[in-house]
C-alpha positions in Angstrom: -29.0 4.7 17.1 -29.3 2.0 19.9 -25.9 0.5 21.8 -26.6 -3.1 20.2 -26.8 -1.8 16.5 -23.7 0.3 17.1 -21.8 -2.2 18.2 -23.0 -4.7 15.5 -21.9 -2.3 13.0 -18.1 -1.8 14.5 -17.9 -5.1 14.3 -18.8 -5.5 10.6 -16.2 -2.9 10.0 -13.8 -4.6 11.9 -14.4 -7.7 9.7 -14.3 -5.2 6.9 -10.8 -3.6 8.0 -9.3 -7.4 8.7 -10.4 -8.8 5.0 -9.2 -5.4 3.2 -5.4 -5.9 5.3 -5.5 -9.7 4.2 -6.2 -8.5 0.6 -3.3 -5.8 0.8 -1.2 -8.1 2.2 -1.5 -10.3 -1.3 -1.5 -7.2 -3.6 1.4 -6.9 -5.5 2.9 -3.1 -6.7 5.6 -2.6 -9.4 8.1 0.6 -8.8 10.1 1.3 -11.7 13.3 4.0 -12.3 16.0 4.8 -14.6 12.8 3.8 -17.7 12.9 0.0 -16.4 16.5 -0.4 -15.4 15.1 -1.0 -11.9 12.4 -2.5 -11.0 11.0 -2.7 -7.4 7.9 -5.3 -6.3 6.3 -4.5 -3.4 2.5 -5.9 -1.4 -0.1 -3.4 -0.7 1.4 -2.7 2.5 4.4 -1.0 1.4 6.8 -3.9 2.0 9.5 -4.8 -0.9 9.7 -8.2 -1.9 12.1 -7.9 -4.1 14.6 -5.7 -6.2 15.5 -6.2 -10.3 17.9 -4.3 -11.5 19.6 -4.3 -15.2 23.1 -5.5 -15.4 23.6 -2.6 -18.0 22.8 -0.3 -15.2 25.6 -1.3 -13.0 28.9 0.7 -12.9 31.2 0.3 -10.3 32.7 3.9 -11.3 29.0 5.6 -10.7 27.3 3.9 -7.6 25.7 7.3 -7.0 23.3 6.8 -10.3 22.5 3.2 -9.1 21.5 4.0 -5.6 19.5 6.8 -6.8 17.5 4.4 -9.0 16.9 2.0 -5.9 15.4 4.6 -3.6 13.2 6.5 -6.9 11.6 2.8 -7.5 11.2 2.0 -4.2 9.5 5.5 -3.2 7.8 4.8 -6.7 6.2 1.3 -5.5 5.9 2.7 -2.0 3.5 5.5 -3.4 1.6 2.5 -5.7 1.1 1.1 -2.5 -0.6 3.8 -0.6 -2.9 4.4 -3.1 -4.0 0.9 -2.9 -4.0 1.2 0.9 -6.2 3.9 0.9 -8.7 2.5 -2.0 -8.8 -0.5 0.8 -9.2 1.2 3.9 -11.6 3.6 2.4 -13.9 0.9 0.8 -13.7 -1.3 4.2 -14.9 1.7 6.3 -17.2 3.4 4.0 -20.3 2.2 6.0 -18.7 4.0 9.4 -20.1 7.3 7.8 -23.6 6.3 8.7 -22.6 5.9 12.3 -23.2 9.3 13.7 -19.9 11.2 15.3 -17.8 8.2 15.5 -17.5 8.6 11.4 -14.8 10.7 12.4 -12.6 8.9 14.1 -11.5 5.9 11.8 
């Protein structure tokens, strides 16, 4: 492969890599615990947006149970959102495989 279409095709992957972080940046996960009673939103990029939790859930005699909720939805809608990072990632640099050894590296 010749130094000119190499470098053509890194730079459609780069485009490919930007547009799939722009999309994931807009992607909107759900973690959930406790059937519900918490509710965590995150974007594709792991970041929470925002926390719901169920008055019913709340006991000021049990914080334990309710702080175990928060952290299982958030690792919940943290795990949504690596799967949806790597569906991203891997569609943006599927055309890298074609590109000799540098496949490899990204």
């Amino acid at each position: 492969m010749n130094m000119q279409k190499l470098m053509k095709e890194a730079q459609k992957a780069q485009r490919k890599m930007e547009e799939a972080q722009a999309q994931l940046a807009e992607t909107v996960v759900e973690g959930t615990a406790g059937g519900g009673m918490v509710t965590v939103t995150a974007n594709g990029n792991g970041e929470v947006q925002s926390v719901k939790i169920d008055p019913g859930v709340i006991n000021p005699d049990d914080a334990d149970m309710l702080e175990d909720l928060v952290t299982a939805a958030v690792g919940d809608a943290q795990r949504k959102a690596k799967a949806v990072q790597e569906e991203a990632m891997g569609g943006a640099m599927g055309g890298m495989g074609g590109m000799g050894g540098l496949g490899g590296m990204f």
